[in-house]
Short mmCIF file of the C-alpha atoms (twelve columns), coordinates in Angstrom:
data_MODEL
# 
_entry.id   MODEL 
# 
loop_
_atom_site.group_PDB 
_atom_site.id 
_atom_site.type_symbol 
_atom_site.label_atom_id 
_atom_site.label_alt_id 
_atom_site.label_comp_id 
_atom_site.label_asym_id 
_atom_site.label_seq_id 
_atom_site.Cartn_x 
_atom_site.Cartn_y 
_atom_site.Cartn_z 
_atom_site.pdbx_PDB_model_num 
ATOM 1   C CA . UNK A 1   -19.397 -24.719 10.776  1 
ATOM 2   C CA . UNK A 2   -19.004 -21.778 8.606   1 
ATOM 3   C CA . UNK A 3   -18.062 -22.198 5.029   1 
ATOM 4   C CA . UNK A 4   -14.503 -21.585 3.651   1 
ATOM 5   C CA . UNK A 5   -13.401 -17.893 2.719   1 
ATOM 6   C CA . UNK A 6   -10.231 -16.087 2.665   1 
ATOM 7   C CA . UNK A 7   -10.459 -12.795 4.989   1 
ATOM 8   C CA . UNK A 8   -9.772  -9.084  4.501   1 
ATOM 9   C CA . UNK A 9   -8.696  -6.758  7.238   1 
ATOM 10  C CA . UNK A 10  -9.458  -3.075  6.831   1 
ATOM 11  C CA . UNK A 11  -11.291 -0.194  8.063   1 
ATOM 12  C CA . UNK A 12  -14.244 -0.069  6.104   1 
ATOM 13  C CA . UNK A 13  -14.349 -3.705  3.868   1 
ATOM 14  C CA . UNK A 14  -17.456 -3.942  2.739   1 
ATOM 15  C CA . UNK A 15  -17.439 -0.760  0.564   1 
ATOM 16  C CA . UNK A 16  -14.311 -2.281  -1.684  1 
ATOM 17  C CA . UNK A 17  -14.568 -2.841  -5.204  1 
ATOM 18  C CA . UNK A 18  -12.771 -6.670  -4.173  1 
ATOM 19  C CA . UNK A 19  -16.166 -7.543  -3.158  1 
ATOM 20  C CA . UNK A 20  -17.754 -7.519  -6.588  1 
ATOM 21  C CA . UNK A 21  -14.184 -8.358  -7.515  1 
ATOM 22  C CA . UNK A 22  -13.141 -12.083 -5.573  1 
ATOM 23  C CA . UNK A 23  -15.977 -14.153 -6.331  1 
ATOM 24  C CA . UNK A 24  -14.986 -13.431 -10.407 1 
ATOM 25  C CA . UNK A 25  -10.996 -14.247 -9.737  1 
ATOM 26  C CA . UNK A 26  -12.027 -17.222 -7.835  1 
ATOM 27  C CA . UNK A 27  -14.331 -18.632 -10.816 1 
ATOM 28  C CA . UNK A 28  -11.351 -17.769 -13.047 1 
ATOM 29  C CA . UNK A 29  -8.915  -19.486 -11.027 1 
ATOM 30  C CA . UNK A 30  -10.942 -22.203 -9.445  1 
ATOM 31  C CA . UNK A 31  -10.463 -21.362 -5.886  1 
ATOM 32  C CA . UNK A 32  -12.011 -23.308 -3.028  1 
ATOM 33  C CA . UNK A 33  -14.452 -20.736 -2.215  1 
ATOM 34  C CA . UNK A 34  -15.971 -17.481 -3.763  1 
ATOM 35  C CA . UNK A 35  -16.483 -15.717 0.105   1 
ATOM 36  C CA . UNK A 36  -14.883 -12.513 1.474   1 
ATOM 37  C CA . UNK A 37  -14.323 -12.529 5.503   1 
ATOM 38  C CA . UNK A 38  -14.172 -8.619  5.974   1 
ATOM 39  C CA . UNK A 39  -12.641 -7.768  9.419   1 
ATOM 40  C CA . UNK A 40  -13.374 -4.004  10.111  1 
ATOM 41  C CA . UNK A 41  -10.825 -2.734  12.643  1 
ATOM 42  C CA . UNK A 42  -10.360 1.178   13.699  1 
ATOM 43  C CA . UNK A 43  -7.194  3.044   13.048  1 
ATOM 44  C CA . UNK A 44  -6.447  3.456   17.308  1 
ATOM 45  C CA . UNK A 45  -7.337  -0.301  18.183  1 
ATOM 46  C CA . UNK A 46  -5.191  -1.664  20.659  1 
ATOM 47  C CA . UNK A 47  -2.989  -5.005  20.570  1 
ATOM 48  C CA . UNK A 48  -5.432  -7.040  21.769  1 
ATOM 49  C CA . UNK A 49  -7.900  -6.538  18.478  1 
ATOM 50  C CA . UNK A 50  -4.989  -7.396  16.128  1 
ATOM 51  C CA . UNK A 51  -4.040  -10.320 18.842  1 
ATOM 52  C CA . UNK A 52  -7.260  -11.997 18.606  1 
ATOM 53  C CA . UNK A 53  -7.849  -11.204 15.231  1 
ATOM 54  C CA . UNK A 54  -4.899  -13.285 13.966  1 
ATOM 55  C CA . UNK A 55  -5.586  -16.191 16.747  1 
ATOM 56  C CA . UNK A 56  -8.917  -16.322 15.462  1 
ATOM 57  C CA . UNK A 57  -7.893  -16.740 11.711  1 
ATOM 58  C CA . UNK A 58  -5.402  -18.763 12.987  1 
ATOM 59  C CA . UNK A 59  -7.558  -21.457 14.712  1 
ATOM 60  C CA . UNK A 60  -10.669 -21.097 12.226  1 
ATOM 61  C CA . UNK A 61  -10.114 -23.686 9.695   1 
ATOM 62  C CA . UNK A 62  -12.601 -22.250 7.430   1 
ATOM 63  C CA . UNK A 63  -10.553 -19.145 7.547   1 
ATOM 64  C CA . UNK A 64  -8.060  -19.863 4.475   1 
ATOM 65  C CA . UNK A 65  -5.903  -16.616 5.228   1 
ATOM 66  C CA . UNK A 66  -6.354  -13.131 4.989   1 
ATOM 67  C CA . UNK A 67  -5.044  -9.850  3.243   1 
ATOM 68  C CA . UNK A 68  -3.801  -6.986  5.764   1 
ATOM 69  C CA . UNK A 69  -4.170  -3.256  4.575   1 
ATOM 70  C CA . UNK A 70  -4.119  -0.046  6.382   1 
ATOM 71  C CA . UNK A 71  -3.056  -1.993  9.557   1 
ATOM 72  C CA . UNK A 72  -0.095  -3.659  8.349   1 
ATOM 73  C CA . UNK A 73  2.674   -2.017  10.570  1 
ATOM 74  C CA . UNK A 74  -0.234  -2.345  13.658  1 
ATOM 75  C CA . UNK A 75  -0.602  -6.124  12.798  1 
ATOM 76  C CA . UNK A 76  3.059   -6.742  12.667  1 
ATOM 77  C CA . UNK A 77  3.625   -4.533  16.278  1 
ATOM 78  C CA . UNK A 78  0.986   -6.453  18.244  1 
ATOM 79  C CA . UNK A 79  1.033   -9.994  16.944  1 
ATOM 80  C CA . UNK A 80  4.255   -11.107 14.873  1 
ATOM 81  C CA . UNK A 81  4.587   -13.843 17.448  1 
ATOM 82  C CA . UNK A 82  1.417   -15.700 16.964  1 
ATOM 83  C CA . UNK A 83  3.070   -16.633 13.246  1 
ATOM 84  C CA . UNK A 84  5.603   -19.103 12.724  1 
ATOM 85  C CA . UNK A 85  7.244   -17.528 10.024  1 
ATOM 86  C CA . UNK A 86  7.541   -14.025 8.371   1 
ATOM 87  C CA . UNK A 87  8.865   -13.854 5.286   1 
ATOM 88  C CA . UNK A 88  12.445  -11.166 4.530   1 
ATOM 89  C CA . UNK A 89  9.974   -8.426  3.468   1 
ATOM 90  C CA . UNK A 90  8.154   -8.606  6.363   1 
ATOM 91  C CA . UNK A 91  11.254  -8.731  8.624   1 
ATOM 92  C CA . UNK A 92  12.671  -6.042  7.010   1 
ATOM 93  C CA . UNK A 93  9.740   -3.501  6.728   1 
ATOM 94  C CA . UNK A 94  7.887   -4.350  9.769   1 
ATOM 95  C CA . UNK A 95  4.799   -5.208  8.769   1 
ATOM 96  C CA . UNK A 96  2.414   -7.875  7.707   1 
ATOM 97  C CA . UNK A 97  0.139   -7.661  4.369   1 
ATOM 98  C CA . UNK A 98  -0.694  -11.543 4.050   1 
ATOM 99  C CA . UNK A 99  -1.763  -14.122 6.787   1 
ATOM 100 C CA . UNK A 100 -1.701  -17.647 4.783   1 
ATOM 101 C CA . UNK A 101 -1.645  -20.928 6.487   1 
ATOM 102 C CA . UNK A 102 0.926   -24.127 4.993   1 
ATOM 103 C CA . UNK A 103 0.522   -27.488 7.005   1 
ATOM 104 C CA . UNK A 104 -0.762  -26.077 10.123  1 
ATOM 105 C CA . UNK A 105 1.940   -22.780 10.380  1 
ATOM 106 C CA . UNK A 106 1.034   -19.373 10.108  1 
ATOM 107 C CA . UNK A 107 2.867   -17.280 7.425   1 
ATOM 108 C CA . UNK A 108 3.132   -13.531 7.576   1 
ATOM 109 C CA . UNK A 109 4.313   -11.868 4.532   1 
ATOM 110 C CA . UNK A 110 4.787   -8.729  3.701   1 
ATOM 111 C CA . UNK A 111 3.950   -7.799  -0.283  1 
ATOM 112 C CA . UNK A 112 3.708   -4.343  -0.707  1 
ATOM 113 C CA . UNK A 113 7.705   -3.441  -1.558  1 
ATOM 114 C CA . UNK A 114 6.617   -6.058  -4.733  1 
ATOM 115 C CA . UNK A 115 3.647   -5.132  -5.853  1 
ATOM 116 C CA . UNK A 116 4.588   -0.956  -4.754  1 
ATOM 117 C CA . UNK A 117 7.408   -1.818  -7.675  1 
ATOM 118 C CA . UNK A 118 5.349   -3.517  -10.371 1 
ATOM 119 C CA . UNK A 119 2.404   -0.575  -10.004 1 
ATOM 120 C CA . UNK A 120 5.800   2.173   -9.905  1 
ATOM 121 C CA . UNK A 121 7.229   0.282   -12.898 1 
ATOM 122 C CA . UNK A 122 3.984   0.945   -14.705 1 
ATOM 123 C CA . UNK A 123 3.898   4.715   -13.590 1 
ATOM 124 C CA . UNK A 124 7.421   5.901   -14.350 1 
ATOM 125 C CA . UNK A 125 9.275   5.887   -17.128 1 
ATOM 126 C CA . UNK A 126 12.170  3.708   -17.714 1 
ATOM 127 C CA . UNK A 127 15.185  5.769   -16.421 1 
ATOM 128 C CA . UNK A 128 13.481  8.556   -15.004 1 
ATOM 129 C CA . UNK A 129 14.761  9.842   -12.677 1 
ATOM 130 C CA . UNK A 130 18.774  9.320   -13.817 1 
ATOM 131 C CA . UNK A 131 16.655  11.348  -17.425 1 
ATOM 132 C CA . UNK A 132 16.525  14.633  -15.039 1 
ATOM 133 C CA . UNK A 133 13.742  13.365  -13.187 1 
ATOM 134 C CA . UNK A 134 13.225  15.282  -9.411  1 
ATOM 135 C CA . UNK A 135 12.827  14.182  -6.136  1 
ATOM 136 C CA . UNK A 136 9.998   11.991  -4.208  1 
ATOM 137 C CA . UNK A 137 7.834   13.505  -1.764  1 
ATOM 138 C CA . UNK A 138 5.904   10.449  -0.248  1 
ATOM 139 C CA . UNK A 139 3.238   11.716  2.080   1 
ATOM 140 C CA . UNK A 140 2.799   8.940   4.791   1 
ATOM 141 C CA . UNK A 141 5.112   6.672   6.585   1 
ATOM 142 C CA . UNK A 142 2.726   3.961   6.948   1 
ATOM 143 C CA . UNK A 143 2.857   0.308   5.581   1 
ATOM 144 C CA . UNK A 144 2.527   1.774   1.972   1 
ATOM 145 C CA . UNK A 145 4.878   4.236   1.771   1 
ATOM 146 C CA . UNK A 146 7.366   2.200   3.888   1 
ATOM 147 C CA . UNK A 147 7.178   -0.206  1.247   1 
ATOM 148 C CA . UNK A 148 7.446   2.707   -1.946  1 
ATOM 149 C CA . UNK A 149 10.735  4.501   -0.478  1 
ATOM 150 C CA . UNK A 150 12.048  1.016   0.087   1 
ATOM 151 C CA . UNK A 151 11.703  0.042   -3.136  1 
ATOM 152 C CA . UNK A 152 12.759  3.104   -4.737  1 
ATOM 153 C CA . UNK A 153 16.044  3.489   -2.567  1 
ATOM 154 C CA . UNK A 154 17.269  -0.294  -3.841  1 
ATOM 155 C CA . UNK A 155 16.254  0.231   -7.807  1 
ATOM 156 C CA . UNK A 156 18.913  1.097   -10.055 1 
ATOM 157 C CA . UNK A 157 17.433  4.560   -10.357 1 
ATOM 158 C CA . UNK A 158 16.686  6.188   -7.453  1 
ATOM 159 C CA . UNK A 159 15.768  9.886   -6.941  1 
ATOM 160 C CA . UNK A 160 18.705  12.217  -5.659  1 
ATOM 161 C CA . UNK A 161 16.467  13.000  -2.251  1 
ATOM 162 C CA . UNK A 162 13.206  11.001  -0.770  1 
ATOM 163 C CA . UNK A 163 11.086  12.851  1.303   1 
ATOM 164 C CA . UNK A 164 8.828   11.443  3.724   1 
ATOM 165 C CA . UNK A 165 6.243   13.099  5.702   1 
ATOM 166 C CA . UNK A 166 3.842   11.961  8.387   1 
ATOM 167 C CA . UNK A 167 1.643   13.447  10.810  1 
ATOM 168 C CA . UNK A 168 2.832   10.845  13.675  1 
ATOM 169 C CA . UNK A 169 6.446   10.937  14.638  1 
ATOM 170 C CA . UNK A 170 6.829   7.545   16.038  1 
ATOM 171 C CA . UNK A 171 5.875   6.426   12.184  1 
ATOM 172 C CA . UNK A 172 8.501   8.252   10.975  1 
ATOM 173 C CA . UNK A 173 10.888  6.724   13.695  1 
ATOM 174 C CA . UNK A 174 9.827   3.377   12.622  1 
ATOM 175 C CA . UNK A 175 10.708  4.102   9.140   1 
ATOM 176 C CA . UNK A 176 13.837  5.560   9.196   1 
ATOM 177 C CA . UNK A 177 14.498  2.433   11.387  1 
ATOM 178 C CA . UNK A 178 13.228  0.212   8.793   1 
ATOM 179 C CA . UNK A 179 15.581  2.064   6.648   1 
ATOM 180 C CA . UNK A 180 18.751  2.045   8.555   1 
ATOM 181 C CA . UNK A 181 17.988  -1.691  9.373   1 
ATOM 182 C CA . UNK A 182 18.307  -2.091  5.445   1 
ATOM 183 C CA . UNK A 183 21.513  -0.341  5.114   1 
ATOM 184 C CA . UNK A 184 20.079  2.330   3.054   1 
ATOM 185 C CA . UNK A 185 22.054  5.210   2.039   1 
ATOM 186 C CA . UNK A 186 20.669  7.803   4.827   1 
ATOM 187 C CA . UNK A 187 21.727  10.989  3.032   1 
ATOM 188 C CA . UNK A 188 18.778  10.294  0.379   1 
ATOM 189 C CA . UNK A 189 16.060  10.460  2.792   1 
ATOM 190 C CA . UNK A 190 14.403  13.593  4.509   1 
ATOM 191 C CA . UNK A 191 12.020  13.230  7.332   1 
ATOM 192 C CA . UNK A 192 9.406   15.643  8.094   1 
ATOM 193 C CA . UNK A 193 6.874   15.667  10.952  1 
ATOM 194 C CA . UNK A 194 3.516   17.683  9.125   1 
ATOM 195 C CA . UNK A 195 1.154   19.105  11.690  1 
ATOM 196 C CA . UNK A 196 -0.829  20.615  9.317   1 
ATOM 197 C CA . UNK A 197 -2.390  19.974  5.334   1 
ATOM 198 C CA . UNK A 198 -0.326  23.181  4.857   1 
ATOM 199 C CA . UNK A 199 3.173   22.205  6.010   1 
ATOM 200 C CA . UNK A 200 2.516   18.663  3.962   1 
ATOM 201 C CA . UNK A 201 1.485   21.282  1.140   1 
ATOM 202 C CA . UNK A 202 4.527   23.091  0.797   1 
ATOM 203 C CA . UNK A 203 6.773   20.088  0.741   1 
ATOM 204 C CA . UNK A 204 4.796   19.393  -3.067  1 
ATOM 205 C CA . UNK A 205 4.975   22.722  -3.852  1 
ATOM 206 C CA . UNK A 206 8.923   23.468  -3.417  1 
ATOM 207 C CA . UNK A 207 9.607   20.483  -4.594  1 
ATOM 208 C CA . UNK A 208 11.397  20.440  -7.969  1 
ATOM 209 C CA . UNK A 209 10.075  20.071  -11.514 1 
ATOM 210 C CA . UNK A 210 9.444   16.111  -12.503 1 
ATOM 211 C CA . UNK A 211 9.610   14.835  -9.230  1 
ATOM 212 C CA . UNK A 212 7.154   12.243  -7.736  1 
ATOM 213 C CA . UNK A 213 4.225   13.036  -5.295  1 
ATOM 214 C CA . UNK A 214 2.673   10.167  -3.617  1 
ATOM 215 C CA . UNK A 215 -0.321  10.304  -1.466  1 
ATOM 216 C CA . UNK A 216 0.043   7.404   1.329   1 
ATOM 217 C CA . UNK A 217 -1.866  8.565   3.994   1 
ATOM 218 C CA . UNK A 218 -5.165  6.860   3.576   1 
ATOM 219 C CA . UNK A 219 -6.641  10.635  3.718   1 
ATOM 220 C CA . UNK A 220 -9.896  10.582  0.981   1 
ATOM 221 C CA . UNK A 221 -10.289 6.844   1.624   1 
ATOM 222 C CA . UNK A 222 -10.428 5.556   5.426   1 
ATOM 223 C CA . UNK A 223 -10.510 9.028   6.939   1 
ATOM 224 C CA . UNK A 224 -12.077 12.284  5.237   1 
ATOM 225 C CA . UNK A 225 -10.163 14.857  3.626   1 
ATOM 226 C CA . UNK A 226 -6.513  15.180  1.688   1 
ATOM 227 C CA . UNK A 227 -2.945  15.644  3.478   1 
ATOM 228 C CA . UNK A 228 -2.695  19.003  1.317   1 
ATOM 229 C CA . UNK A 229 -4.347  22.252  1.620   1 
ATOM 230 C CA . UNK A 230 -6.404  23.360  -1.181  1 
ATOM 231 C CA . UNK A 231 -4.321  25.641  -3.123  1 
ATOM 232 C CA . UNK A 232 -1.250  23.689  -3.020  1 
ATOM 233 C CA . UNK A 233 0.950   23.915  -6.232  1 
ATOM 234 C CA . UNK A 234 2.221   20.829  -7.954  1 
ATOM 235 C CA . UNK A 235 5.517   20.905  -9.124  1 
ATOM 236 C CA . UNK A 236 5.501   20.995  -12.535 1 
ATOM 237 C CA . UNK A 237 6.031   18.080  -15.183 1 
ATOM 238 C CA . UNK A 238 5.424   16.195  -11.993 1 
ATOM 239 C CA . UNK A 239 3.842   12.465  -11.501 1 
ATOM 240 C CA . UNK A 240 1.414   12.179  -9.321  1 
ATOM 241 C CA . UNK A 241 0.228   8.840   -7.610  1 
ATOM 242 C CA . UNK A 242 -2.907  8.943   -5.447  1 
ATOM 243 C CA . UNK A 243 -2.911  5.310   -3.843  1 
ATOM 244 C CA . UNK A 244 -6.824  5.334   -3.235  1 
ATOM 245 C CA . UNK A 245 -9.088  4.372   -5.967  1 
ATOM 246 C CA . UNK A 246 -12.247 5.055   -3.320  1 
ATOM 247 C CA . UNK A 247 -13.779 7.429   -1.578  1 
ATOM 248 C CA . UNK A 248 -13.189 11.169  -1.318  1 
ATOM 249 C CA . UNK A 249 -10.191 11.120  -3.254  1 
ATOM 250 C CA . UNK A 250 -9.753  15.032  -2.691  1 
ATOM 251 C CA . UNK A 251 -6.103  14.882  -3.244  1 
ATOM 252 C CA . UNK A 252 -6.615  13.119  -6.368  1 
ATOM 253 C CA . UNK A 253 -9.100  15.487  -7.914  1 
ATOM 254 C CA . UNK A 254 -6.580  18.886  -6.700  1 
ATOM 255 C CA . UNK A 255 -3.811  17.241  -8.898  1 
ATOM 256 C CA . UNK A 256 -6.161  16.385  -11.646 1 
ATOM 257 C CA . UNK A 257 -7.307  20.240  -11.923 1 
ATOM 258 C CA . UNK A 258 -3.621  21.105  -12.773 1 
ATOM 259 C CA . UNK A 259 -3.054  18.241  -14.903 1 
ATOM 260 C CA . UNK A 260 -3.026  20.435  -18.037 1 
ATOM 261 C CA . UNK A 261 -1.603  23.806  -16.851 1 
ATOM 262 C CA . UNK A 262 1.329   21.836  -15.059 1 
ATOM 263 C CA . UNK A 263 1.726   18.817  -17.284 1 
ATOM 264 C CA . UNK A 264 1.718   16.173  -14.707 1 
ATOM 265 C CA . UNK A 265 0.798   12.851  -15.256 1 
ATOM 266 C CA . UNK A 266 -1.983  12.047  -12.433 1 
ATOM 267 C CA . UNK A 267 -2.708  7.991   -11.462 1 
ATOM 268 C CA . UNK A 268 -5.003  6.518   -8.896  1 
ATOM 269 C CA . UNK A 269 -4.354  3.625   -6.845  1 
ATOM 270 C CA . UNK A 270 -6.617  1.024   -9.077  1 
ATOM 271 C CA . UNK A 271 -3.460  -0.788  -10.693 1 
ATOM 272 C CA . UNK A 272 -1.506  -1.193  -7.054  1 
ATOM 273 C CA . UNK A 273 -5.019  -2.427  -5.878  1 
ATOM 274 C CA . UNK A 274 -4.951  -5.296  -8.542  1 
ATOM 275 C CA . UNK A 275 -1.432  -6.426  -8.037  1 
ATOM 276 C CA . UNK A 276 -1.759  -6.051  -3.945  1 
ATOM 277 C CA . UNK A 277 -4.768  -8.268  -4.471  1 
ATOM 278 C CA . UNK A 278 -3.748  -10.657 -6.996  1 
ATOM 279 C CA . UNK A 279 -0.353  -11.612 -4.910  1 
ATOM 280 C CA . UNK A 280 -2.484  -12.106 -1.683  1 
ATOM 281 C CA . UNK A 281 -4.574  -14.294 -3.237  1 
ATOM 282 C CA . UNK A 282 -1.479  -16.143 -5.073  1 
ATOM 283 C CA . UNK A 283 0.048   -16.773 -1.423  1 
ATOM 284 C CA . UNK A 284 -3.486  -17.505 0.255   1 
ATOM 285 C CA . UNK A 285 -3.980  -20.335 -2.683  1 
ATOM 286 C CA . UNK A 286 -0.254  -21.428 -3.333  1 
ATOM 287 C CA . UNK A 287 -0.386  -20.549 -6.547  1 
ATOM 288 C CA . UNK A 288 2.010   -19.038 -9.451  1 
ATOM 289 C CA . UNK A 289 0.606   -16.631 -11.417 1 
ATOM 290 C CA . UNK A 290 2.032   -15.175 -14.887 1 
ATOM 291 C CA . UNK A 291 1.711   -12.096 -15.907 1 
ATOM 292 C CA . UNK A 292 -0.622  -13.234 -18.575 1 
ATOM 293 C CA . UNK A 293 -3.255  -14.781 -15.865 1 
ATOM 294 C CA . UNK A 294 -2.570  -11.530 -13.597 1 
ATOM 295 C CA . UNK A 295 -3.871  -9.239  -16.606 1 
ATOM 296 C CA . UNK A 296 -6.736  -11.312 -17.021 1 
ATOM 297 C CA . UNK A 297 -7.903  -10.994 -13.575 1 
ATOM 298 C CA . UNK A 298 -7.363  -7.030  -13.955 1 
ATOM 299 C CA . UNK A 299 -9.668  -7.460  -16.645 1 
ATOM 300 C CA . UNK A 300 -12.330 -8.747  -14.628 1 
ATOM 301 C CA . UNK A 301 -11.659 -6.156  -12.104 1 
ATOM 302 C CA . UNK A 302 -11.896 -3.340  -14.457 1 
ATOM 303 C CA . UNK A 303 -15.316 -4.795  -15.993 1 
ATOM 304 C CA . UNK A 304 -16.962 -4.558  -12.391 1 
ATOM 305 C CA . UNK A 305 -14.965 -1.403  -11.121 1 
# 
């Protein structure tokens, strides 16, 4: 028999910074085990992968749970019925972002619309947008952003529009389902099928001053290259939010050379990492973490990064 670890489903595990990362948390926190499972699974796989990926964690003892990213929506399409339970988030958005296991039931949950709104919370200003702050422009209607323009259309500030963009219209279906489902107002959201880096492009660039640009797509981290052309313009005064911390990171670096000529503040995706991580491994482990203990482990992270 294998030994104990909790797994990680992705495209390309073995090349995350949780590697170096786990085995610290789980000395910090005393876990059971100090092992990463990584599950590498292509962006087209069909049902069956995700099917006997989650029968397999589900019937491997030594297989404690798992955190779900990039394939969250694809997990939630091809296998919700192989878990006993899904928790409201998951219900609600569609998709699945923790497999944990209580008495012999499989939990799905779905923690991205959380820990999307503590990294956002860090990122924005208190009352910025109702302070004459723009629009959103979220480029990708995957798990992530499904989760961001969720969160953002329930705060107590959200932007006057939303705009979503995706190359693929049946994610952009899903969302706007996900949306209506959650009886959002549908006159703040725009969606826009992009063909091209160019058509994503001029979304951010007519976009007004102060709004927020988010890059969801994945581009620069599990496939090559950025969801805007080259010469795209920022709007200006403008936050910026690349959610990849690895790879490429094209689309990061573009917004970074106008940093100073547009006055944008420009933020990788290290912090959302940390919470998405730390509130996987809470559910995994049954455990409550404060916000003391959570800094702490994003400590350790950053010492390692």
């Amino acid at each position: 028999m294998s030994a104990p670890a909790m797994g990680f489903v992705g495209v390309d595990t073995a090349n995350s910074s949780i590697m170096r990362v786990f085995p610290l948390w789980a000395d910090h926190l005393g876990l059971p085990t100090r092992r990463l499972r990584g599950h590498d699974v292509a962006l087209d796989a069909p049902d069956d992968v995700y099917r006997d990926l989650v029968t397999s964690i589900r019937d491997d003892v030594t297989h404690l749970g798992a955190l779900v990213t990039t394939h969250k929506i694809r997990v939630f399409q091809a296998a919700r019925d192989l878990f006993d339970e899904l928790d409201d988030f998951s219900r609600q958005c569609g998709e699945i972002s923790s497999i944990s296991k209580r008495g012999g039931r499989l939990i799905g949950a779905a923690k991205d619309p959380v820990t999307a709104g503590l990294a956002l919370r860090e990122i924005l200003a208190p009352g910025w947008f109702a302070g004459g702050g723009g629009e959103v422009v979220c480029l990708g209607a995957g798990g992530a952003g499904t989760a961001i323009t969720t969160y953002l259309a329930q705060t107590g500030d959200p932007p006057a529009r939303l705009t979503v963009a995706d190359v693929d219209p049946d994610r952009l279906t899903h969302l706007q389902d996900v949306h209506q489902q959650a009886r959002l107002r549908p006159r703040l959201f725009r969606y826009v099928l992009t063909r091209t880096p160019r058509e994503a492009g001029e979304l951010v660039s007519t976009a007004p001053p102060r709004s927020l640009v988010v890059n969801a797509t994945g581009l620069g981290k599990d496939r090559p290259g950025s969801p805007v052309q080259a010469d795209v313009r920022f709007p200006d005064g403008s936050v910026v939010w690349e959610l990849n911390y690895r790879g490429a990171l094209d689309f990061l670096r573009l917004a970074r050379a106008q940093q100073g000529d547009r006055d944008l503040a420009v933020h990788d995706g290290w912090r959302y990492f940390v919470h998405g991580w730390t509130h996987a491994v809470a559910e995994v482990f049954d455990l409550s973490l404060t916000a003391e203990t959570v800094e702490d482990l994003a400590a350790l992270a950053e010492a390692v990064r």
